[in-house]
N, C-alpha and C positions, 0 to 999 in steps of 0.2 A: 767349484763349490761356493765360490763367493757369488758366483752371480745366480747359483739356485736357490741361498738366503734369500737376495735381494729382492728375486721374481714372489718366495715363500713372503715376505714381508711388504710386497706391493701389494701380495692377493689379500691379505691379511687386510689391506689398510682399505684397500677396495670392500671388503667385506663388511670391514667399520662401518666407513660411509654409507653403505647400504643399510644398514642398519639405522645407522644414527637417524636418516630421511624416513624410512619407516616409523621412525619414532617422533619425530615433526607432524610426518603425514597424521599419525595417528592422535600428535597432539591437537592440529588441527581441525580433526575430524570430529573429535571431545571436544572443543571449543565450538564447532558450527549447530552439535548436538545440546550442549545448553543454551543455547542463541535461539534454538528452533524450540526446544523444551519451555522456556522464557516465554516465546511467541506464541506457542500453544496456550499458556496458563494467561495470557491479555484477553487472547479470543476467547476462552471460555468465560473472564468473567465479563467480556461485553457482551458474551450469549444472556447471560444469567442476565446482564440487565436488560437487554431485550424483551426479554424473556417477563420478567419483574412487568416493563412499560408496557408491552401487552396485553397481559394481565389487569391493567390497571386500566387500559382504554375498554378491555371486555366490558368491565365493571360496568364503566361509564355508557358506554352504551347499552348495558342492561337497565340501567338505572334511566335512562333517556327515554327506550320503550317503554319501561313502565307508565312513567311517566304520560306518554302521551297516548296511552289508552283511561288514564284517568280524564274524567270531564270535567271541565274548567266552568266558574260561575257566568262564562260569558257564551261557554257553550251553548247555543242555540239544539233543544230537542226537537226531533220531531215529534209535532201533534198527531196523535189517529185523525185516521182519512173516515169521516162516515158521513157517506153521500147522503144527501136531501132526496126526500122521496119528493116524484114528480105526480100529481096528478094528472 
C-alpha cells in the first residue's frame, strides 16, 4: 500500500511539473508575443514615415516639373522661320 502512495504521489508530482513548464512555455510564448507585438508597432510607424518622406519627395518633384516647363528670362525663343523669297 505504501509503495502505491508513493508511485500515486510521484505521478502526481510528475504531473505538477508538467504542468508547471506548460505554464513557463506559455509564459514564454506571451512574452515573445509582446516582443513581436512591440516590433510590429516600430515597423508601422517607420512605414508611416516613409510613407510621410515619400510623399514629400512627390511634392518636390512636382513642384521641380513645374517648374521647368515655365520659361526663364534667359530662355532663348525660337523666332519664326520665314524664308526669303528668291528671285
Amino acid at each position: 500500500m505504501r509503495n502505491v502512495n508513493l508511485n500515486i504521489l510521484k505521478f502526481l508530482e510528475s504531473i505538477n511539473n508538467f504542468c508547471l513548464s506548460l505554464s513557463k512555455i506559455g509564459l514564454e510564448v506571451s512574452y515573445q508575443l509582446s516582443v513581436i507585438s512591440y516590433q510590429l508597432s516600430v515597423i508601422s510607424y517607420q512605414l508611416s514615415v516613409i510613407s510621410y518622406q515619400l510623399s514629400v519627395i512627390s511634392y518636390q518633384l512636382s513642384v521641380i516639373s513645374s517648374l521647368r516647363k515655365l520659361p526663364t528670362p534667359h530662355t532663348l525663343h525660337p523666332t519664326p522661320y520665314f524664308p526669303t523669297p528668291h528671285p
